[in-house]
C-alpha positions in Angstrom: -31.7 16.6 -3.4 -34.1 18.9 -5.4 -33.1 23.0 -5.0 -36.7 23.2 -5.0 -38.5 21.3 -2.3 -42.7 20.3 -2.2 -44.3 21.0 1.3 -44.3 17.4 2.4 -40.4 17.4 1.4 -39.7 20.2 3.4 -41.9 19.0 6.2 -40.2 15.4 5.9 -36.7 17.2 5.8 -37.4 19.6 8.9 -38.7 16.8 10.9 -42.2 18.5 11.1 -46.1 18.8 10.1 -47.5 20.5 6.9 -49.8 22.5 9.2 -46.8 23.5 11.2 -44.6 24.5 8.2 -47.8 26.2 6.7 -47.5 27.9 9.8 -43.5 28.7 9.3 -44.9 30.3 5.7 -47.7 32.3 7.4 -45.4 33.7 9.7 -42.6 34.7 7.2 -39.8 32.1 9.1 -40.0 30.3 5.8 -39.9 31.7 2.3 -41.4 30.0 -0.6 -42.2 30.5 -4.5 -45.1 30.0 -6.3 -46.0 29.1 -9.7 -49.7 28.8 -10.8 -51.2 26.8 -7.3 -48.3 24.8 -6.7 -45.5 25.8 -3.6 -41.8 25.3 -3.5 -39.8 25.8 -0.7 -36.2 26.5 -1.9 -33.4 24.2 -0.1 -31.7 27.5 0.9 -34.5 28.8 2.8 -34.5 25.2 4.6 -31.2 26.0 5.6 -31.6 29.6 6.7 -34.2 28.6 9.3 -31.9 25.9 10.3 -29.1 28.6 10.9 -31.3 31.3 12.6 -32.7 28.7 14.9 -29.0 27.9 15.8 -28.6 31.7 16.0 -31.6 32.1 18.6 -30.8 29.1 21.0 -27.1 30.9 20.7 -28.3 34.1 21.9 -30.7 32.7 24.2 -27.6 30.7 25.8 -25.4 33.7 25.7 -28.5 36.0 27.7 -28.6 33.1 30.7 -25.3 32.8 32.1 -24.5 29.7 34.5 -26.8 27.6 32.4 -25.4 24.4 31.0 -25.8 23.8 27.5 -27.5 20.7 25.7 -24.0 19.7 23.4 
């Protein structure tokens, strides 16, 4: 696996759209580099998303008490 990941890789590796991971850039969830017009999205920040969506459906489980959880 490449430390630097294309759009499409990232996409394909997330499960998701380019327009949505464009979206995920936009919105600063996601950070990539640059080099002349072409986009990388470091592994690392693949697997940062990864951990703060863990993070939030954590929290979110923690806030709603009584709720049964999905694992």
């Amino acid at each position: 696996m490449p430390l630097l990941l294309t759009v499409n890789q990232a996409a394909d590796l997330l499960g998701m759209g380019r327009s949505t991971l464009y979206e995920l850039l936009d919105a600063g969830e996601l950070r990539s580099v640059k080099r002349g017009a072409s986009r990388r999205i470091p592994l690392k920040e693949v697997d940062r998303y990864i951990d703060r969506l863990l993070d939030r459906q954590n929290h979110e489980r923690e806030r709603a008490p009584g709720v049964p959880s999905a694992s």
